[in-house]
N, C-alpha and C positions, 0 to 999 in steps of 0.2 A: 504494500500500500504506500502509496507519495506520501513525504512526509506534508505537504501540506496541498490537498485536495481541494481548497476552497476555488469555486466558481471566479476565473478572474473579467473575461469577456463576455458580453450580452448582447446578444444582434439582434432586435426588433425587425421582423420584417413588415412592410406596412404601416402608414404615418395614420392621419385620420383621427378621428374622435377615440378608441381604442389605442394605436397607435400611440398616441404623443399623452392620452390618460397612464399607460403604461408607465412612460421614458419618465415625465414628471413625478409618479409616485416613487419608481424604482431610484431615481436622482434622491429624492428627501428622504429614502427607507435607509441607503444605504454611503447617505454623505459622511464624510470621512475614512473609508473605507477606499483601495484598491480598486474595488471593482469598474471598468470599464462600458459604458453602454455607449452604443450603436444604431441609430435608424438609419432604416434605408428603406427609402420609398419614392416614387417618380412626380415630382408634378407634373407627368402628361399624362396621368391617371388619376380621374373623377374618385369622387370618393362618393356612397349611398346617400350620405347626410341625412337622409326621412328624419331619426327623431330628433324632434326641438323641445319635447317636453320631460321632465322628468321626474323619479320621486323625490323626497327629503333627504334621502341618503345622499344624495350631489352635495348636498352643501356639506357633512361631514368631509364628505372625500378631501376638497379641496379647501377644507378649512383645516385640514393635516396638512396641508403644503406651504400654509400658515397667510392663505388667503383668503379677504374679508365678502363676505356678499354684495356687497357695495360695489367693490373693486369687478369681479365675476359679471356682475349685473352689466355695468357702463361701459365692459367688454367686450361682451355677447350681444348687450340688448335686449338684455332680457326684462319679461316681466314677472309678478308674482304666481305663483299655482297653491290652492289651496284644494285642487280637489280636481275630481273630472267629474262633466255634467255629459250625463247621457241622457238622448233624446228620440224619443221613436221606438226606443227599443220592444216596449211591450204593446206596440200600435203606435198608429200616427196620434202626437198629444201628450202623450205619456212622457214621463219627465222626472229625473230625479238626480241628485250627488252623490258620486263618493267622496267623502270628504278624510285628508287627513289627520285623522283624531279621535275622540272617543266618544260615547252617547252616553250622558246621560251620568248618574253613581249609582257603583254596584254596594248592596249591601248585604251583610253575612253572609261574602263569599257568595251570593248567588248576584248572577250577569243583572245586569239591568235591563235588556230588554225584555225577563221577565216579568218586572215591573208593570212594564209599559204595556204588554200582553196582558196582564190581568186588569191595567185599567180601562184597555181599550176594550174590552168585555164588557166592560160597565155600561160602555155608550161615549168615553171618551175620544177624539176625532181626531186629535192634534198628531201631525206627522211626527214621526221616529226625527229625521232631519231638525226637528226643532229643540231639540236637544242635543246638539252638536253645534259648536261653538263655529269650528271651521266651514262646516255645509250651510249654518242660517251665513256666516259671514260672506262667502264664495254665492250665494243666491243673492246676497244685498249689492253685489260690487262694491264689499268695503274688504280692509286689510289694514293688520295691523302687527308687527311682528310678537311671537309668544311672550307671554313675560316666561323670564327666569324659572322663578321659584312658584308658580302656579297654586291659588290656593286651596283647588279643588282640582277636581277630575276632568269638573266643567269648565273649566280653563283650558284643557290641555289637547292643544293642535298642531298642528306642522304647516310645514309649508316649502314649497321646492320652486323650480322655475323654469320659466319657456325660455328659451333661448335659441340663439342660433347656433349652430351644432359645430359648421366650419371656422366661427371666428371661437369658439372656446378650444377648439385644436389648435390656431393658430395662437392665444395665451397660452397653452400648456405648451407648445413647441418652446414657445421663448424663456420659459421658465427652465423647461427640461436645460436649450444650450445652455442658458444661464448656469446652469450647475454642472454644466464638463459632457454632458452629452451630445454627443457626433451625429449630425446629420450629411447624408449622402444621397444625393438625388439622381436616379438612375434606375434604370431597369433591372429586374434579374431575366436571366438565359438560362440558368441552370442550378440544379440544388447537387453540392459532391455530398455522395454518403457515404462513410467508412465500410471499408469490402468486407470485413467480419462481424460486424454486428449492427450494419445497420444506422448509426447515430449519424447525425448530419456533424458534417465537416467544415463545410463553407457554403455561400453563394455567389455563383458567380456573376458578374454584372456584365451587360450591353455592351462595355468597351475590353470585357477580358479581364477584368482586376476582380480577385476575390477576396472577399470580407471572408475572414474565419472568426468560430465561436468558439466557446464554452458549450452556452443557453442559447436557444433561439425559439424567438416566442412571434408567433403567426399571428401578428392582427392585419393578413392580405385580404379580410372582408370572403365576400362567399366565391371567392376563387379556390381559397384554403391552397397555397404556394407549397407550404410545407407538411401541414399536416393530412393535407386530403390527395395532393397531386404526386409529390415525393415519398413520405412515408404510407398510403393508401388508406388512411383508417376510413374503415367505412360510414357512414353517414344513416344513421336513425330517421327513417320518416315518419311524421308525424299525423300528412294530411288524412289518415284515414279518420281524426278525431277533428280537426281545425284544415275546414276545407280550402278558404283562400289560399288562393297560392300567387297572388301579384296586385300591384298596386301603382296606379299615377299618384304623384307628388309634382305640388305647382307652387309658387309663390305670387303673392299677391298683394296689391297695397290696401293698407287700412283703410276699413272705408270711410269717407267721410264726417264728420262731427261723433262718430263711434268711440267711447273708451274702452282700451282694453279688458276684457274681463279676467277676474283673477283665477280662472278653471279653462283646464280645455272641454271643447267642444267634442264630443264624439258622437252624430248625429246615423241613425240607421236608413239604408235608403234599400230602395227595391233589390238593387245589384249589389247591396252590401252595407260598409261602414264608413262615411266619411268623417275625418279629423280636422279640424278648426284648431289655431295656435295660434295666438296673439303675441309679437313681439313688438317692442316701443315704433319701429320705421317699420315694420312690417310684419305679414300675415304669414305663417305654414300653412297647407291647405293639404286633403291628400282623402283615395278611396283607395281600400283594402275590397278585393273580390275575390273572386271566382271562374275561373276562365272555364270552367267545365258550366257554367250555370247562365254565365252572359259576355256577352261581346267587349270588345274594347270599344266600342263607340258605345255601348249601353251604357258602361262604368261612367265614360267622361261625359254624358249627357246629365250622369248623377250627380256627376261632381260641378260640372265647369259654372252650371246658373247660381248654383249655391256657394262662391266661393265668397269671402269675406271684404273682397275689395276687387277693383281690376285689375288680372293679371297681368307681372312681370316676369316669367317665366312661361317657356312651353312647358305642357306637361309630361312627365319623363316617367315613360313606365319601367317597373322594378320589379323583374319575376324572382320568385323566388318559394322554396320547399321548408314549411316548418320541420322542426327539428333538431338534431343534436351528432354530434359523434359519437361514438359510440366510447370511446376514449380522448377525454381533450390535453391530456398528457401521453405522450408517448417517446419515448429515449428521451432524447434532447430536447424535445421540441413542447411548447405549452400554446396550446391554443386557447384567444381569448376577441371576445368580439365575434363577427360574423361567422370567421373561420370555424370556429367551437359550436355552434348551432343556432338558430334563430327561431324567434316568435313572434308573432306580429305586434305592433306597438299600441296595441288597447290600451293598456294598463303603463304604457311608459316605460318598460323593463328593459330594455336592450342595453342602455347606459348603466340601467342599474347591477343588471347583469356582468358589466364590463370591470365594474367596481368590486364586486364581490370577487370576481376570477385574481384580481390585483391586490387582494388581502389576503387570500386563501394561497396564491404563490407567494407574498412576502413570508407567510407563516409556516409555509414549506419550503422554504428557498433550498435546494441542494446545496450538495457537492459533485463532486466531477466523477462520484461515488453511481449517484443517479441510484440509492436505491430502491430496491421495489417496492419496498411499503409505503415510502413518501408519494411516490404519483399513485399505489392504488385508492390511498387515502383523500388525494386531490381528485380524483377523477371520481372514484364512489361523492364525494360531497356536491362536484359540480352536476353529476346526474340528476341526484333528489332533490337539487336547488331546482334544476331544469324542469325535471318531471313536477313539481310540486306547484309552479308557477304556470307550466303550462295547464293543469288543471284549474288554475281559477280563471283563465281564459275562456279554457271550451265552458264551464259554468255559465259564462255569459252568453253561449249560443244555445246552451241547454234548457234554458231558459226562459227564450225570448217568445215574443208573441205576436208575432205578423207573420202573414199568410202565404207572403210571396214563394216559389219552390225553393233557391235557395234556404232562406229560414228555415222553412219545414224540414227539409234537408237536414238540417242541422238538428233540429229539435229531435230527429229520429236517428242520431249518429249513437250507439250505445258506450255511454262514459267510459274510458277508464278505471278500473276498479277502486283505485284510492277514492277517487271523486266519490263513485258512487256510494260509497263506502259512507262519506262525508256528508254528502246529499239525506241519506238516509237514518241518518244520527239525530240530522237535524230534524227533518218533517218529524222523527220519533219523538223527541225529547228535548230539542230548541238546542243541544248544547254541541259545540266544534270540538272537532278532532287534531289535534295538532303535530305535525308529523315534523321532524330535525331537518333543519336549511329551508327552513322557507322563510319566502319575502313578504307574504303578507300572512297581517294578524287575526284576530277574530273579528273584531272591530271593522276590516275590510269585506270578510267574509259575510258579514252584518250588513253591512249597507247592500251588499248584492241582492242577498235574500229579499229585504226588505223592498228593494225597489222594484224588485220585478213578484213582488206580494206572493213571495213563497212563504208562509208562516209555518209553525209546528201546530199541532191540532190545542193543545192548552198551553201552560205554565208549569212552570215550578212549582209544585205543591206546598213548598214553606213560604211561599210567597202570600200563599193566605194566611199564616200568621198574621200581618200586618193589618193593622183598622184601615177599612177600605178607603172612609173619609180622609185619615191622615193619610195615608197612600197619593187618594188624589190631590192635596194642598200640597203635599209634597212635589210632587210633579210639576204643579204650577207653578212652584217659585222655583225648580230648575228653570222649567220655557222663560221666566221672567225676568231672572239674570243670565242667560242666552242672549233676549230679545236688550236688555240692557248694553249687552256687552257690543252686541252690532251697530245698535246704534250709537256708541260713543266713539267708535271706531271709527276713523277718516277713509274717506271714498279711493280704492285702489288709484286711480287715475291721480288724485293728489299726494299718495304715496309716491307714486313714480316720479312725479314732479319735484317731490323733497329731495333727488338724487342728482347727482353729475349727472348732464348730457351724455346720452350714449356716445361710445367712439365710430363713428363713419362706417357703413358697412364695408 
């Protein structure tokens, strides 16, 4: 064994959102240290960009990097997200939030929306959402960031941001050189693999010069350079459960005397899902389909009249196979971003995705040991991360409630067994199932059910302990400081105004 096997070079292949997320966190994980990192990626090669939106977890990430949301905001352009508002989905009309945060107080250990089930029994009307501090706030167009130290439950929200996805690659690129990281703009021709076992060696670039590794970590997007094309790990498909398989993305200007709203838009149309995404100089816009169910002129006849301002962009369609690797580690190589697997962007996950692969490698960083329990550990954790998220997905087509064939389609796709599993917990007994590495909580799980008015048949039984009357005064004065707290709350659009002018697209 070398006497010292630590990992000294790291080749990033692939810049982009992924990409230069990567080069940035590995720069601030491992400053002071030897280690050497590497991009290499072409600017004469587009990059997907689709997500602009994201969860909460964005702003930890790069507030490890020891960057403020201010700073992030006036970079990107970004505006606030307190949630996603979905609209159509249970029919035309239909309308509801997910919002960042929690419903309502639980008491002796039993959830809160049992509560709210035994009062809504009684004859009580008031939506679930009005007990949620972040969904009444995201329905008002107001924003406000958390307090701190939160003196209730009913305080406690989050909040993430739209942004634009190319100029937040373009801060983290400059941060990354800032910190000693090499960028090289070039093509690759060729990946060398060691003739005994496989491990990648170098790549070689367009002019014949090769970059050699240690690590080499594939964010080449759904080409997969390294992990899918050179090492062949095969590729998990997914669409037999999440049928879209492609989507136009267009940009758009604001439309006139409109403030931005602090939620995305995720609006259900005949041929699918369109997404709405408010940034300060401009709009994302974009339909996820079904190319087995309707046309490309069907989707953009869905999209183009509904778009949020007049298009600056033609629309760019992006095919693409849900799914996963089947292994997002393999010898050398760590796939993270597109190349590692994909899911559509309902729920926002692709970046968040991107984040989790970039903690989960700093907490298994190798050595030049490579061994086998470190990537099966990484790669076991990135699957149930995958699989577990892609289930709260297909939930929302499991769901839905419009007639068109796609939906129905979907409505008749039979779940996955965890889901079902989960599905069936709840209609029994109201209570979630919580499986290790997932992204979302019950509380997300909660606003699903609720919106698309899946209830369980009762309540909790101990929940009749409580006098009905105090029960419902109780209630009242959560909706009442809720209904307080929004209105004290300044209008998103004057929030964004309390900030530096964005920077120039």
């Amino acid at each position: 064994m070398e006497a010292d096997s630590r990992i000294r070079t790291v080749v990033i292949v692939g810049g982009g959102t992924a990409g230069w997320m990567t080069a940035a966190a590995l720069v601030q994980h491992f400053r002071g240290t030897p280690l050497r990192i590497t991009v290499v990626e072409s600017s004469d090669i587009g990059t997907i960009g689709v997500g602009e939106a994201t969860i909460p977890t964005i702003r930890r990430f790069y507030a490890q990097l020891g960057l403020s949301d201010e700073e992030v905001m006036r970079a990107t352009g970004a505006t606030c997200k307190l949630g996603i508002r979905f609209c159509d989905w249970s029919g035309p009309g239909s309308d509801f939030i997910h919002p960042f945060g929690l419903y309502g107080q639980d008491l002796k250990g039993i959830g809160f929306h049992h509560f709210w089930l035994a009062d809504r029994a009684r004859g009580q009307t008031a939506p679930l959402g009005a007990y949620s501090l972040g969904a009444a706030m995201a329905a008002a167009g107001r924003f406000v960031t958390p307090s701190p130290r939160p003196p209730s439950s009913l305080s406690v929200f989050d909040w993430a941001l739209h942004l634009d996805a190319t100029a937040f690659a373009r801060h983290l690129r400059a941060y990354a050189e800032a910190g000693g990281c090499v960028r090289i703009d070039a093509r690759i021709n060729g990946v060398d693999l060691r003739q005994d076992d496989g491990f990648i060696e170098g790549v070689v670039l367009e002019d014949g010069r090769r970059v050699a590794g240690d690590l080499f970590i594939d964010c080449s997007g759904f080409r997969a350079l390294l992990i899918g094309e050179a090492l062949a790990e095969p590729y998990e498909d997914w669409s037999r459960w999440l049928l879209c398989d492609a989507a136009f993305a267009v940009q758009s200007e604001n439309a006139p005397g409109d403030q931005p709203a602090p939620f995305t838009r995720v609006t259900a149309r005949p041929s699918g899902w369109q997404w709405s995404i408010p940034l300060r100089y401009r709009s994302g816009n974009g339909i996820v389909f079904s190319s087995r169910h309707v046309t490309d002129e069907q989707a953009l006849a869905d999209l183009m009249p509904n778009l949020m301002g007049r298009p600056l962009t033609e629309p760019r369609r992006i095919g693409f196979r849900p799914g996963r690797r089947g292994r997002a580690w393999v010898r050398n190589c760590v796939s993270i971003g597109l190349s590692s697997g994909f899911l559509e962007p309902l729920e926002s996950t692709s970046i968040a995705l991107i984040e989790t692969a970039i903690d989960r490698l700093k907490s298994f960083f190798p050595d030049r040991r490579f061994a086998q329990p470190v990537l099966d550990e990484f790669n076991d954790q990135t699957a149930r991360e995958m699989e577990r998220t892609r289930d709260f997905i297909i939930l929302h087509y499991q769901l839905n409630g419009r007639d068109e064939p796609f939906w129905a389609d979907c409505r008749a796709v039979p779940p996955p067994e965890t889901l079902q599993r989960k599905l069936d917990l709840w209609k029994a007994r109201g209570q979630f199932v919580r499986y290790r590495w997932e992204m979302f909580h019950p509380a997300s799980w909660l606003a699903i059910y609720d919106g698309f008015g899946v209830w369980p048949e009762g309540h909790d039984p101990a929940v009749d302990g409580v006098d009905a009357d105090q029960l419902s005064k109780s209630l009242a004065a959560m909706r009442e400081a809720v209904a307080d707290a929004v209105a004290s709350a300044p209008m998103h659009a004057d929030f964004l105004s309390s900030l530096e002018p964005p920077v120039a697209a």
